[in-house]
N, CA, C and O atoms as a Tinker XYZ file with bonds, in Angstrom:
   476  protein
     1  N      0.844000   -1.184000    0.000000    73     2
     2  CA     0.000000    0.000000    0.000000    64     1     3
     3  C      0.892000    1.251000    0.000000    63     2     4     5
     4  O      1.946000    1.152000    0.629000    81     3
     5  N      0.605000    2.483000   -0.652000    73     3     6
     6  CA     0.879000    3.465000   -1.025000    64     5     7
     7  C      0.873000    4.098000   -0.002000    63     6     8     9
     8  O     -0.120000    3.671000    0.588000    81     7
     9  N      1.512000    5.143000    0.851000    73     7    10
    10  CA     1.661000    6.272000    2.400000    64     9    11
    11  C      0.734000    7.261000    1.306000    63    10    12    13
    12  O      0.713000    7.188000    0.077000    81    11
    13  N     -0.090000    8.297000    2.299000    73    11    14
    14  CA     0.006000    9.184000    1.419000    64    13    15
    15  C      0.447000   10.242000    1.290000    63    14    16    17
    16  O     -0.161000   11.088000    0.635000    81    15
    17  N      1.842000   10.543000    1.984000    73    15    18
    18  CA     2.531000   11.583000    1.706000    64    17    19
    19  C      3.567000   11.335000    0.463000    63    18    20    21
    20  O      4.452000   12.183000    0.345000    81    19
    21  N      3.545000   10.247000   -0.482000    73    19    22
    22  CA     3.977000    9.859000   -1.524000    64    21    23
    23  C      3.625000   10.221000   -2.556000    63    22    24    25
    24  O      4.215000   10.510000   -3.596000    81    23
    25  N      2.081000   10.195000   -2.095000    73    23    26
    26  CA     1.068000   10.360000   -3.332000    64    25    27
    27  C      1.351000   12.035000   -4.175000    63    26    28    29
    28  O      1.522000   12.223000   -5.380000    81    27
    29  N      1.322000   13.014000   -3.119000    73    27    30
    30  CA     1.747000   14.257000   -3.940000    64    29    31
    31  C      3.339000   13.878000   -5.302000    63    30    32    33
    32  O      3.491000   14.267000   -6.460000    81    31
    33  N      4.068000   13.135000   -4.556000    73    31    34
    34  CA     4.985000   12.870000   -5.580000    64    33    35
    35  C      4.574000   12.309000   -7.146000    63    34    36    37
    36  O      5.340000   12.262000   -8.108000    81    35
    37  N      3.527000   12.009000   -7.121000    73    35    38
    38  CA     3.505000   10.730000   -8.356000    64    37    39
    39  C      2.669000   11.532000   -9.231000    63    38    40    41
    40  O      1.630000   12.123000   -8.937000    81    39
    41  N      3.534000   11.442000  -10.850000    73    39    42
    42  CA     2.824000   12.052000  -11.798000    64    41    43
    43  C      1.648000   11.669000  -12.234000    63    42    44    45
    44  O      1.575000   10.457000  -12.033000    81    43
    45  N      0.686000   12.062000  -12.727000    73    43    46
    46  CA     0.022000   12.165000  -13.689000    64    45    47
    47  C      0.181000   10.937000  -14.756000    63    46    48    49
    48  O      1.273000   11.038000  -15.314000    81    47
    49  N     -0.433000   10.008000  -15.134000    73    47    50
    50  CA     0.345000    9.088000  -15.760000    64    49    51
    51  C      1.093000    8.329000  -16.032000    63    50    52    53
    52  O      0.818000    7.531000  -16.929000    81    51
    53  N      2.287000    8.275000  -15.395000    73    51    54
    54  CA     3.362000    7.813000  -14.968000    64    53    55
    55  C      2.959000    5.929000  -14.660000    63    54    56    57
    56  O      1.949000    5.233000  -14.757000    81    55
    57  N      3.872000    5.788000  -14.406000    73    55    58
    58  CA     3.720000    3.872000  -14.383000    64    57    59
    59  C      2.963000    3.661000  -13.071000    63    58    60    61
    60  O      2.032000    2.856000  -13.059000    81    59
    61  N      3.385000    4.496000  -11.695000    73    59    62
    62  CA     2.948000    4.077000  -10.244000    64    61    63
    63  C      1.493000    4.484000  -10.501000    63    62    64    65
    64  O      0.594000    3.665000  -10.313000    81    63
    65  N      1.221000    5.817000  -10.955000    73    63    66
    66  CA     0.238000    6.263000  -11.400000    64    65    67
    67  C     -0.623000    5.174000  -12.072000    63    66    68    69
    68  O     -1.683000    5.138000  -11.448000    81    67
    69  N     -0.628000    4.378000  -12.951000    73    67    70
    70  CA    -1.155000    3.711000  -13.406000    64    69    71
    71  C     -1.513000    2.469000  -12.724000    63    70    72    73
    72  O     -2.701000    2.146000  -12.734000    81    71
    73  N     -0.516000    1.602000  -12.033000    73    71    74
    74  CA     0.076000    0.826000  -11.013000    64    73    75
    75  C     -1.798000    1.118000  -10.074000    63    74    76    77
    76  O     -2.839000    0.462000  -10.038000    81    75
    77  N     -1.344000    2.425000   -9.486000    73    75    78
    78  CA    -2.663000    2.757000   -7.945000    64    77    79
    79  C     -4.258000    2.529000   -8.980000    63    78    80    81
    80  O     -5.304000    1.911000   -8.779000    81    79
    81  N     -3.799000    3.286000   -9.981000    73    79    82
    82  CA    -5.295000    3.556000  -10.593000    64    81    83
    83  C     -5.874000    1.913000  -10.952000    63    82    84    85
    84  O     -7.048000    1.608000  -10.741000    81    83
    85  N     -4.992000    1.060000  -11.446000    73    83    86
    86  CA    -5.158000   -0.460000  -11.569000    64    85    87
    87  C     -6.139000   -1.273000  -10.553000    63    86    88    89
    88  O     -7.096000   -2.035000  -10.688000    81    87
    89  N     -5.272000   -0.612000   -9.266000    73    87    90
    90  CA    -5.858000   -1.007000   -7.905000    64    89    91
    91  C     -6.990000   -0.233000   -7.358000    63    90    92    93
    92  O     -7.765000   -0.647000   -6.496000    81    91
    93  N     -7.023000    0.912000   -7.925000    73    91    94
    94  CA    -8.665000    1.445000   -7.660000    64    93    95
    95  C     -9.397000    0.546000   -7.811000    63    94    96    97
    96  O    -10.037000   -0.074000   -6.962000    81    95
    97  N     -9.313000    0.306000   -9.831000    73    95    98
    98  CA   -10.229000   -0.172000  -10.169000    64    97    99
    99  C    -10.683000   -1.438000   -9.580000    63    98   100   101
   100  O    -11.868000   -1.745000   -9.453000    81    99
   101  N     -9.482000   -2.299000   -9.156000    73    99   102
   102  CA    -9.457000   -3.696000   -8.746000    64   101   103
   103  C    -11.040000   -3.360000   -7.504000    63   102   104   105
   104  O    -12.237000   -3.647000   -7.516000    81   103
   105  N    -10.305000   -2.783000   -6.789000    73   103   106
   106  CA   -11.486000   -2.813000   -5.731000    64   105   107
   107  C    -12.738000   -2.190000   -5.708000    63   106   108   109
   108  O    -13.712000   -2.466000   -5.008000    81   107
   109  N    -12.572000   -1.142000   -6.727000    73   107   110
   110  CA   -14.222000   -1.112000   -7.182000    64   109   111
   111  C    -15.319000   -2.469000   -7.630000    63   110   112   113
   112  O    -16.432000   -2.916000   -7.353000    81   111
   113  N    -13.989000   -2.770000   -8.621000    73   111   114
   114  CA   -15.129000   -4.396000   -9.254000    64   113   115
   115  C    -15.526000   -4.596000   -8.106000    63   114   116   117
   116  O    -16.687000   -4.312000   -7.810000    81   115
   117  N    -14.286000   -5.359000   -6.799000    73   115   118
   118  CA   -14.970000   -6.364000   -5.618000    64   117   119
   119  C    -16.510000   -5.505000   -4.933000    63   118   120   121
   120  O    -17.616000   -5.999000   -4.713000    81   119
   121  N    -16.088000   -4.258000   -4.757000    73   119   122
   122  CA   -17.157000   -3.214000   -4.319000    64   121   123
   123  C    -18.322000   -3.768000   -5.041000    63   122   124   125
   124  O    -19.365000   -4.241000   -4.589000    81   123
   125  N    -17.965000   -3.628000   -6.131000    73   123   126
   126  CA   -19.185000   -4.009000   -7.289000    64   125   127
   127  C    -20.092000   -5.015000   -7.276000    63   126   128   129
   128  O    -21.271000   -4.844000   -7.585000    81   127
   129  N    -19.595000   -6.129000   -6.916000    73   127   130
   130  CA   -19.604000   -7.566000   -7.051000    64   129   131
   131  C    -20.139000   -8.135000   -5.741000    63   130   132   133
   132  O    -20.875000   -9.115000   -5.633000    81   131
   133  N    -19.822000   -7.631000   -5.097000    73   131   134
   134  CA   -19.465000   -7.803000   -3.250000    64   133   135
   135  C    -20.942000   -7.166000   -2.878000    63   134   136   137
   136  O    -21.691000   -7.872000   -2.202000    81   135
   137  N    -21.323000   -6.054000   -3.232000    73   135   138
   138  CA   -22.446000   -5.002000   -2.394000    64   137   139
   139  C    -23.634000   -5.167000   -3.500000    63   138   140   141
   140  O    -24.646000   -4.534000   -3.198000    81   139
   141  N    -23.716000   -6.037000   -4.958000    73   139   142
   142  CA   -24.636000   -5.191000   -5.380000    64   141   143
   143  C    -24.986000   -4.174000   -5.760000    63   142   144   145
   144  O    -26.141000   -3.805000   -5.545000    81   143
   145  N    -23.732000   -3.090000   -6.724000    73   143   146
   146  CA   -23.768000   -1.950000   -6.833000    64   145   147
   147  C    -23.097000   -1.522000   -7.758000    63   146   148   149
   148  O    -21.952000   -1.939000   -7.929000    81   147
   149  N    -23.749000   -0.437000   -8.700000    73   147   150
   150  CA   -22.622000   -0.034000   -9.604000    64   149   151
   151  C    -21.397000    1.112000   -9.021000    63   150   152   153
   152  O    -21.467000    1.826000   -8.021000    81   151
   153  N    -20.333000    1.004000   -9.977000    73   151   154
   154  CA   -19.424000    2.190000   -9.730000    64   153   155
   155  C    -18.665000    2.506000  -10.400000    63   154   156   157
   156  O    -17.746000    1.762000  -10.744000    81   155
   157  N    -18.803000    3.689000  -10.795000    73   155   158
   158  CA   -17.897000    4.489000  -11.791000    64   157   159
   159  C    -16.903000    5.004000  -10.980000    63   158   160   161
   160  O    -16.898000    5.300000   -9.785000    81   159
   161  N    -15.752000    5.074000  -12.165000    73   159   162
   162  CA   -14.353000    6.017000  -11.486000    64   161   163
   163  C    -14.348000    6.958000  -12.548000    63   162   164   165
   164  O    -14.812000    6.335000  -13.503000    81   163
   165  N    -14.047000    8.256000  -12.956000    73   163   166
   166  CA   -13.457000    9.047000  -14.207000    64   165   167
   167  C    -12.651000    9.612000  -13.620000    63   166   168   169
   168  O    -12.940000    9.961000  -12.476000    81   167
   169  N    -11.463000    9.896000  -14.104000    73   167   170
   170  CA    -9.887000   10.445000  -13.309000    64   169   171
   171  C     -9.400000   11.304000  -14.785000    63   170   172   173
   172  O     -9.352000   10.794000  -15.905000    81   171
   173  N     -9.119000   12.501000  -14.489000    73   171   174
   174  CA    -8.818000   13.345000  -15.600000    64   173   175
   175  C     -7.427000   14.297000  -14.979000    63   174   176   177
   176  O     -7.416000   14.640000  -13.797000    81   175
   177  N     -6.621000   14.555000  -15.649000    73   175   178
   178  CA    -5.533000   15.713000  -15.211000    64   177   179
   179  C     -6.166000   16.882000  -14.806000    63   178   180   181
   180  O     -7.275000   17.216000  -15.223000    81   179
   181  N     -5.303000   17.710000  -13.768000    73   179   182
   182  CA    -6.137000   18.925000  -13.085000    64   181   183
   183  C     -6.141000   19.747000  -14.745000    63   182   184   185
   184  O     -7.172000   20.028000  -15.354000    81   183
   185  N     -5.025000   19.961000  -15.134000    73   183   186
   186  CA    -5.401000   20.669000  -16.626000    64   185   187
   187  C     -5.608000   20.228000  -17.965000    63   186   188   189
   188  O     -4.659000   19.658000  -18.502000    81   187
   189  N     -6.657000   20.378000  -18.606000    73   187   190
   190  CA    -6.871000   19.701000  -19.758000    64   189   191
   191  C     -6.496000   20.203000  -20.761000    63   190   192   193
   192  O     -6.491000   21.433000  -20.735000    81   191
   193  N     -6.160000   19.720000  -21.694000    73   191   194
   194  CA    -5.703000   19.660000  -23.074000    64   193   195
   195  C     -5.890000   18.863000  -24.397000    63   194   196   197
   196  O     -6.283000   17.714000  -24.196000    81   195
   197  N     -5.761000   19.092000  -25.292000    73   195   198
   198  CA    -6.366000   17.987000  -26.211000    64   197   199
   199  C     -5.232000   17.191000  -26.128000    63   198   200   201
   200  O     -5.692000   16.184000  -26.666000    81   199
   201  N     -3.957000   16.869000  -25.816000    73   199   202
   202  CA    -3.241000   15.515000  -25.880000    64   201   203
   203  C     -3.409000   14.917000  -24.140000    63   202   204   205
   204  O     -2.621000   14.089000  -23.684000    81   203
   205  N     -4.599000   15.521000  -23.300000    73   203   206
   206  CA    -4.526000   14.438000  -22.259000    64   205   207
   207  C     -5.356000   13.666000  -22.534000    63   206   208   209
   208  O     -6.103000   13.676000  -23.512000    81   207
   209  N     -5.257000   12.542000  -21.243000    73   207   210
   210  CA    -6.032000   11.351000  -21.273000    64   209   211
   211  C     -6.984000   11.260000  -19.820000    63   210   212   213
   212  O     -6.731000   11.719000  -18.706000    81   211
   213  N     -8.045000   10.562000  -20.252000    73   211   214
   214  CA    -8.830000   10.111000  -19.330000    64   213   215
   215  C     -9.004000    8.902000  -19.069000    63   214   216   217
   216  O     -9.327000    8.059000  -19.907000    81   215
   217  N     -8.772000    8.656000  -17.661000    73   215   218
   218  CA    -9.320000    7.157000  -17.444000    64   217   219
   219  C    -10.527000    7.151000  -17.137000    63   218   220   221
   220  O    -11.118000    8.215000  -16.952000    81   219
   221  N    -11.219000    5.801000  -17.004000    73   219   222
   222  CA   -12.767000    5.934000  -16.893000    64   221   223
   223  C    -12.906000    4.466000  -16.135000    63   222   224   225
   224  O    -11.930000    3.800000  -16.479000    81   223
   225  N    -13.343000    4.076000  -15.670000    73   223   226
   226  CA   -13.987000    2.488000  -15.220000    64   225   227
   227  C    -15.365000    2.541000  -14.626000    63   226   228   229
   228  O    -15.931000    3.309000  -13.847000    81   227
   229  N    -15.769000    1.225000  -15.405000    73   227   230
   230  CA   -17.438000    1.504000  -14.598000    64   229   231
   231  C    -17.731000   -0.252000  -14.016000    63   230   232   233
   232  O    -16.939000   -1.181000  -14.177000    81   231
   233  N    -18.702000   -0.305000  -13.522000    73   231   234
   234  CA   -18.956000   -1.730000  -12.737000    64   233   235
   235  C    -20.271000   -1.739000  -13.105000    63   234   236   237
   236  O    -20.884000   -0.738000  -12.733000    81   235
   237  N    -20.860000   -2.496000  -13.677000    73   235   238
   238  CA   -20.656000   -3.371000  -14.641000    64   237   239
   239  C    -19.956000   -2.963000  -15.891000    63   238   240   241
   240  O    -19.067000   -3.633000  -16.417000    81   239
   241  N    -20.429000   -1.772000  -16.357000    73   239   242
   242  CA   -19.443000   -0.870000  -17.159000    64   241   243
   243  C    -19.872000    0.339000  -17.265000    63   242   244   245
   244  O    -20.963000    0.598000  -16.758000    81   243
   245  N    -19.046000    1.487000  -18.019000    73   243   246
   246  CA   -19.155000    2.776000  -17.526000    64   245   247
   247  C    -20.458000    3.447000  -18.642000    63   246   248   249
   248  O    -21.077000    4.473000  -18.363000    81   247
   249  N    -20.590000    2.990000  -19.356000    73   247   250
   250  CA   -22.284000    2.883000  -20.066000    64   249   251
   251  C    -23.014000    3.168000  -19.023000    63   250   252   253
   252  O    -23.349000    4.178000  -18.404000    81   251
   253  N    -23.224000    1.759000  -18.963000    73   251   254
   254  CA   -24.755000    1.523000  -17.139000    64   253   255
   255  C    -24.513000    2.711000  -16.346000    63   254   256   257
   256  O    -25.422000    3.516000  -16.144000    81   255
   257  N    -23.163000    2.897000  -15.811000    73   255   258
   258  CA   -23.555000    4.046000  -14.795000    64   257   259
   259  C    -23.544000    5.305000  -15.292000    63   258   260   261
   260  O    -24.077000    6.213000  -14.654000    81   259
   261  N    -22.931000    5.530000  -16.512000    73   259   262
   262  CA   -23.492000    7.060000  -17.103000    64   261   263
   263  C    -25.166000    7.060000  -17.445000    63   262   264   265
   264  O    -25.811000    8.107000  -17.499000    81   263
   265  N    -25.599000    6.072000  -17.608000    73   263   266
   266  CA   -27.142000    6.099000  -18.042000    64   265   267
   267  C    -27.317000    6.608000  -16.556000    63   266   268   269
   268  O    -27.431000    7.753000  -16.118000    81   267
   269  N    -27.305000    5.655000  -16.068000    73   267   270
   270  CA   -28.072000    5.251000  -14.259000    64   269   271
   271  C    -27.820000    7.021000  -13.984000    63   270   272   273
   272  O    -28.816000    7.466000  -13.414000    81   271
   273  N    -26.868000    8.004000  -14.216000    73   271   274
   274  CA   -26.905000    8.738000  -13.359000    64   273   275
   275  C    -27.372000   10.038000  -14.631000    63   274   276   277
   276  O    -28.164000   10.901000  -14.252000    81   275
   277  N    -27.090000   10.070000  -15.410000    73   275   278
   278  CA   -28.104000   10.481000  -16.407000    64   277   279
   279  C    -29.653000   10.921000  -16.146000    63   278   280   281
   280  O    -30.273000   11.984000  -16.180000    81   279
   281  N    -29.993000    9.397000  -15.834000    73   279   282
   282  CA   -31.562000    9.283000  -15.335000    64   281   283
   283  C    -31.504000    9.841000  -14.292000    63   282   284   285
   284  O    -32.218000   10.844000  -14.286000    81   283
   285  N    -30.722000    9.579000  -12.930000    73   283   286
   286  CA   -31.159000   10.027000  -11.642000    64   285   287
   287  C    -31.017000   12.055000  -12.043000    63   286   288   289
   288  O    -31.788000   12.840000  -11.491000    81   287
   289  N    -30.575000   12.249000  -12.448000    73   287   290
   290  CA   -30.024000   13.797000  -12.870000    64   289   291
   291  C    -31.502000   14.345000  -13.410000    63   290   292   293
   292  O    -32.268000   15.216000  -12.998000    81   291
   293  N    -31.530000   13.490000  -14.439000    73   291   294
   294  CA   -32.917000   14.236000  -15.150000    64   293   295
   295  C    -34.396000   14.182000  -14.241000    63   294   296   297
   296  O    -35.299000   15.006000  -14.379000    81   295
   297  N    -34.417000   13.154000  -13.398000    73   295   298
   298  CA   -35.623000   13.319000  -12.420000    64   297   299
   299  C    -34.967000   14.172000  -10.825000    63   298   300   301
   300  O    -35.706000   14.413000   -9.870000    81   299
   301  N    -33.979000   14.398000  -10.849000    73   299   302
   302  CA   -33.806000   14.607000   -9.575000    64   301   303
   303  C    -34.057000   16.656000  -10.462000    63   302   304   305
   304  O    -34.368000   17.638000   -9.788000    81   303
   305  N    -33.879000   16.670000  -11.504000    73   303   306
   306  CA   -34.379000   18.610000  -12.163000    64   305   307
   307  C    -35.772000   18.248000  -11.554000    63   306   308   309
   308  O    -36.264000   18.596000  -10.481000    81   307
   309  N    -36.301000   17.391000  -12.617000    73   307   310
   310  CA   -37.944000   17.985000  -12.267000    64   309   311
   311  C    -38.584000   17.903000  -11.235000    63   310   312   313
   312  O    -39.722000   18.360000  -11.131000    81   311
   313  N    -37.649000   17.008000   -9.832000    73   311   314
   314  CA   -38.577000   17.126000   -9.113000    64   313   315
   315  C    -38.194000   18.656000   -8.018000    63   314   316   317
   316  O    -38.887000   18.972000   -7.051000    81   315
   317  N    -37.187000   19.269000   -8.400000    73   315   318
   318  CA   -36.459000   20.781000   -8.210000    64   317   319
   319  C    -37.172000   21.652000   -9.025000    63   318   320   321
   320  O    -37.404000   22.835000   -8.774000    81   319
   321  N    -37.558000   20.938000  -10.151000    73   319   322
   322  CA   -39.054000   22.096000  -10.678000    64   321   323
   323  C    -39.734000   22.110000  -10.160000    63   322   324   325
   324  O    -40.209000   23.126000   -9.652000    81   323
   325  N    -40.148000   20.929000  -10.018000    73   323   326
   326  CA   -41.699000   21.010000   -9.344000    64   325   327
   327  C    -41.637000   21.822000   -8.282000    63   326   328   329
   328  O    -42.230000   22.899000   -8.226000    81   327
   329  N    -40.917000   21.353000   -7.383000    73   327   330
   330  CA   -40.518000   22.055000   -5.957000    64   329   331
   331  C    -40.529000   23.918000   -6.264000    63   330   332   333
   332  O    -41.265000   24.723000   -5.694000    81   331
   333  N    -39.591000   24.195000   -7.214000    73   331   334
   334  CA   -39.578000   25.208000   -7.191000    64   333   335
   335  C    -41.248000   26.391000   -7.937000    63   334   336   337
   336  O    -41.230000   27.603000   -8.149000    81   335
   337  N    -42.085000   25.700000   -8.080000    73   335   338
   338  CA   -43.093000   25.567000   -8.885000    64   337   339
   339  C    -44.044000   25.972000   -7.680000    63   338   340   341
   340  O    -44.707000   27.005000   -7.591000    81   339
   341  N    -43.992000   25.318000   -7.112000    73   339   342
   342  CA   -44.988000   25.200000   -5.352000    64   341   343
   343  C    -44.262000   26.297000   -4.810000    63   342   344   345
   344  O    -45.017000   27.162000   -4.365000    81   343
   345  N    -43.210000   26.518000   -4.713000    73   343   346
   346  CA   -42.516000   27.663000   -3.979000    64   345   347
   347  C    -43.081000   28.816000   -4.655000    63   346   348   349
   348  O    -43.580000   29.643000   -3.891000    81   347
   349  N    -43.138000   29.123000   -6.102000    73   347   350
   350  CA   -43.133000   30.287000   -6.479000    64   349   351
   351  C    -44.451000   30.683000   -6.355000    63   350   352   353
   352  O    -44.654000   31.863000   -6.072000    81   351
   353  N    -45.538000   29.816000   -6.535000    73   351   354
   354  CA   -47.181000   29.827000   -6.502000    64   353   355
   355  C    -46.936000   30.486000   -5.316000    63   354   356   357
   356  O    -46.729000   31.697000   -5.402000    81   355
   357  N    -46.904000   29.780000   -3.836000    73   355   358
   358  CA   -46.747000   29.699000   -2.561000    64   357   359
   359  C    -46.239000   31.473000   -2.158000    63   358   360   361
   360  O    -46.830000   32.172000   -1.334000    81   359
   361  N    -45.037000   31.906000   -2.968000    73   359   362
   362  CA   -44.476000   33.092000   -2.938000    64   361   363
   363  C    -45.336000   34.169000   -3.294000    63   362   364   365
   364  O    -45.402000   35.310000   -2.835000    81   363
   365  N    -46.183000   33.430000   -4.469000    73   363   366
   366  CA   -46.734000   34.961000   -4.812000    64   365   367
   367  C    -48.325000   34.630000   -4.551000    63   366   368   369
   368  O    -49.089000   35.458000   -5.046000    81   367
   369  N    -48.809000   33.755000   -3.984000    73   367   370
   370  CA   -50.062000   33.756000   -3.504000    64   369   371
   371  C    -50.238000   34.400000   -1.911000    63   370   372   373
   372  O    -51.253000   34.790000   -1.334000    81   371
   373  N    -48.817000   34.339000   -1.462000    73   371   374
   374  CA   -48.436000   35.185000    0.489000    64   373   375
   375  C    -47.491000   36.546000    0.006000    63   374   376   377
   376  O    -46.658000   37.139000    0.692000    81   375
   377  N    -47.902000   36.827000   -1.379000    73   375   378
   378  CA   -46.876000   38.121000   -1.513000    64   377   379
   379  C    -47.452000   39.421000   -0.716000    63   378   380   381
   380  O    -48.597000   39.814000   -0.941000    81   379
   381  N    -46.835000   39.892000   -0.033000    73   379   382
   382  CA   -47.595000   41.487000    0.929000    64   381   383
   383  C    -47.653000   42.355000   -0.331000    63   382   384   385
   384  O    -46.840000   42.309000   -1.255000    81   383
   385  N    -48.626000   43.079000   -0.251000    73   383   386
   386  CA   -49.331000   43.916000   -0.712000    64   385   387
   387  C    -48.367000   45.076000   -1.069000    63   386   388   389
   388  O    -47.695000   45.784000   -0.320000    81   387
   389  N    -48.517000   45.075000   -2.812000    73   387   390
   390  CA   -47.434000   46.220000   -3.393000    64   389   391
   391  C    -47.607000   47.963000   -2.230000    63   390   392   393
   392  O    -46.703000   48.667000   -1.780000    81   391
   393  N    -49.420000   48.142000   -2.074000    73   391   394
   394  CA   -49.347000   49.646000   -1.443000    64   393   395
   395  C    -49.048000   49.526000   -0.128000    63   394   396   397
   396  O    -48.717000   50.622000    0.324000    81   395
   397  N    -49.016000   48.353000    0.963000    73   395   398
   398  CA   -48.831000   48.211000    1.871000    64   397   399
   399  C    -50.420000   48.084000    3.018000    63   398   400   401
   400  O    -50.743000   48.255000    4.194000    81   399
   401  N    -51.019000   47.665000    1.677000    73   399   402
   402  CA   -52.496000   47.861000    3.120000    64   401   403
   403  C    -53.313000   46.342000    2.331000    63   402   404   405
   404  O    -53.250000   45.915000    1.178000    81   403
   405  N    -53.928000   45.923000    3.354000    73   403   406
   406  CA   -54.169000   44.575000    3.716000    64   405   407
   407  C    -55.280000   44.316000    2.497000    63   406   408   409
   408  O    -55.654000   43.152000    2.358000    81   407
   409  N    -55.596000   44.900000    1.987000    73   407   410
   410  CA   -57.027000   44.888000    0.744000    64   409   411
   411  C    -56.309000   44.336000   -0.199000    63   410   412   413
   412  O    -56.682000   43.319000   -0.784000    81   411
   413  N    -55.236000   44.927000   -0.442000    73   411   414
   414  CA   -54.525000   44.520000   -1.742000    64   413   415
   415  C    -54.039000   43.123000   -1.938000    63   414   416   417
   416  O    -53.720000   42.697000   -3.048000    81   415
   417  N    -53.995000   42.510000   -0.988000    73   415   418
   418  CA   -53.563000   41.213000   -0.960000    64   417   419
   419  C    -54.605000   40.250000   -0.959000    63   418   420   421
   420  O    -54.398000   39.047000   -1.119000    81   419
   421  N    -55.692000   40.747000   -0.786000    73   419   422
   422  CA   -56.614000   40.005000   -0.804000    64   421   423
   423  C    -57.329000   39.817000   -2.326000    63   422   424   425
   424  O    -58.377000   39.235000   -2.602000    81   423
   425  N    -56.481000   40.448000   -3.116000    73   423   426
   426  CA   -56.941000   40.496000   -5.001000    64   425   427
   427  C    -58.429000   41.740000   -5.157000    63   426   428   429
   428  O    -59.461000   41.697000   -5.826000    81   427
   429  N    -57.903000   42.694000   -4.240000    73   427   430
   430  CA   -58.614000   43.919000   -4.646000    64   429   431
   431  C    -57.757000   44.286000   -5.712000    63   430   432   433
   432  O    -56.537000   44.145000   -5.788000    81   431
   433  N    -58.936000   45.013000   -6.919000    73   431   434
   434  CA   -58.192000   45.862000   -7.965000    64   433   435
   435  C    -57.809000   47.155000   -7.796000    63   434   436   437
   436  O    -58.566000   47.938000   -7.222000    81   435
   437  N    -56.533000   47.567000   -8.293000    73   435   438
   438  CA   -56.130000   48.989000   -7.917000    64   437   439
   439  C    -57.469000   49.899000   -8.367000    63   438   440   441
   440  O    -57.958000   50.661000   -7.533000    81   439
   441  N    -57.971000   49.809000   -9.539000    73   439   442
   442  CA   -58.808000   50.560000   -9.646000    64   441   443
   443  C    -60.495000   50.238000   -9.044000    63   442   444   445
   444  O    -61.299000   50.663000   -9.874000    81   443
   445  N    -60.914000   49.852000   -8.305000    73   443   446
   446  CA   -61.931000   49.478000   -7.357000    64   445   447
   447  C    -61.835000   50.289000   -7.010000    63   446   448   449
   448  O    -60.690000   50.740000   -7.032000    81   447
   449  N    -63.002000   51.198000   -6.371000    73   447   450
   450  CA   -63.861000   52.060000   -5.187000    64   449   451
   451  C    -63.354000   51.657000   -4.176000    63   450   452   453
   452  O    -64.314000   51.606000   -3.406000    81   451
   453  N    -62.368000   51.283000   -3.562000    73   451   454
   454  CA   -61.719000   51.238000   -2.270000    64   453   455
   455  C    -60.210000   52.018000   -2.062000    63   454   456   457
   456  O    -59.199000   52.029000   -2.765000    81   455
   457  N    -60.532000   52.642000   -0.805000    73   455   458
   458  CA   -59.880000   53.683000   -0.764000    64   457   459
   459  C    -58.397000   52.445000    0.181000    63   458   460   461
   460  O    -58.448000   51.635000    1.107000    81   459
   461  N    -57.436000   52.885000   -0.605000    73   459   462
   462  CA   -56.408000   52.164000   -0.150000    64   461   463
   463  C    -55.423000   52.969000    0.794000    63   462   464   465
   464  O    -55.103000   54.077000    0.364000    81   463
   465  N    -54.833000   52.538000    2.155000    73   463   466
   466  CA   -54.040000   52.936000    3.522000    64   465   467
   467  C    -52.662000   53.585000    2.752000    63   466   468   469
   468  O    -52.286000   54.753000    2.846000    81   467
   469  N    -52.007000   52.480000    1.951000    73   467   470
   470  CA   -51.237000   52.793000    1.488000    64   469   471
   471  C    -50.617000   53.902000    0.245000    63   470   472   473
   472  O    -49.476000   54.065000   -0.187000    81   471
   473  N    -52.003000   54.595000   -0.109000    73   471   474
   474  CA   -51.807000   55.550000   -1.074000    64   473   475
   475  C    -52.191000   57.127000   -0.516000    63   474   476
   476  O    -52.067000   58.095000   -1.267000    81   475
């Protein structure tokens, strides 16, 4: 096993580099295999460029879990719409009254025969 005050030493790519990332993956599969569960790794250089490389590993493979989280992404928006949907109704159905007097909130029209506090 690797210390990890080593780890700052080790490039980017490099053989040890490759070596640890090997052994990620190793124990993701067992993770995988072991719990019933998928798992992705994606490992990219802090700076990108078009001649770097990406590693990727997925359990069962990295397909399944880009879908799997794909999907969870796209329902986990709408139900942050929705949410935010009820909030905004909610916001502007308890909004206080633009003149400041209690009629107005109750969906009196500005122009109605009622003499408003706030004007």
């Amino acid at each position: 096993m690797i210390k990890f005050k080593q780890l700052a030493k080790i490039k980017y790519g490099s053989k040890m580099f490759k070596k640890m990332l090997n052994e990620l993956c190793k124990e993701a599969a067992e993770l995988s295999i072991d719990h019933n569960c998928k798992v992705g790794i994606f490992v990219t250089p802090k700076e990108i460029d078009e001649k770097s490389t990406m590693y990727a590993f997925g359990s069962p493979s990295v397909e399944s879990v880009m879908a799997e989280m794909k999907a969870k992404a796209k329902a986990e928006k709408r139900k942050q719409k929705k949410l935010m949907t009820k909030v905004k109704k909610k916001a502007k159905f308890n909004a206080a009254p633009v003149c400041g007097c209690k009629l107005a909130g109750a969906g009196v029209a500005e122009d109605a025969n009622v003499k408003h506090e706030g004007k």
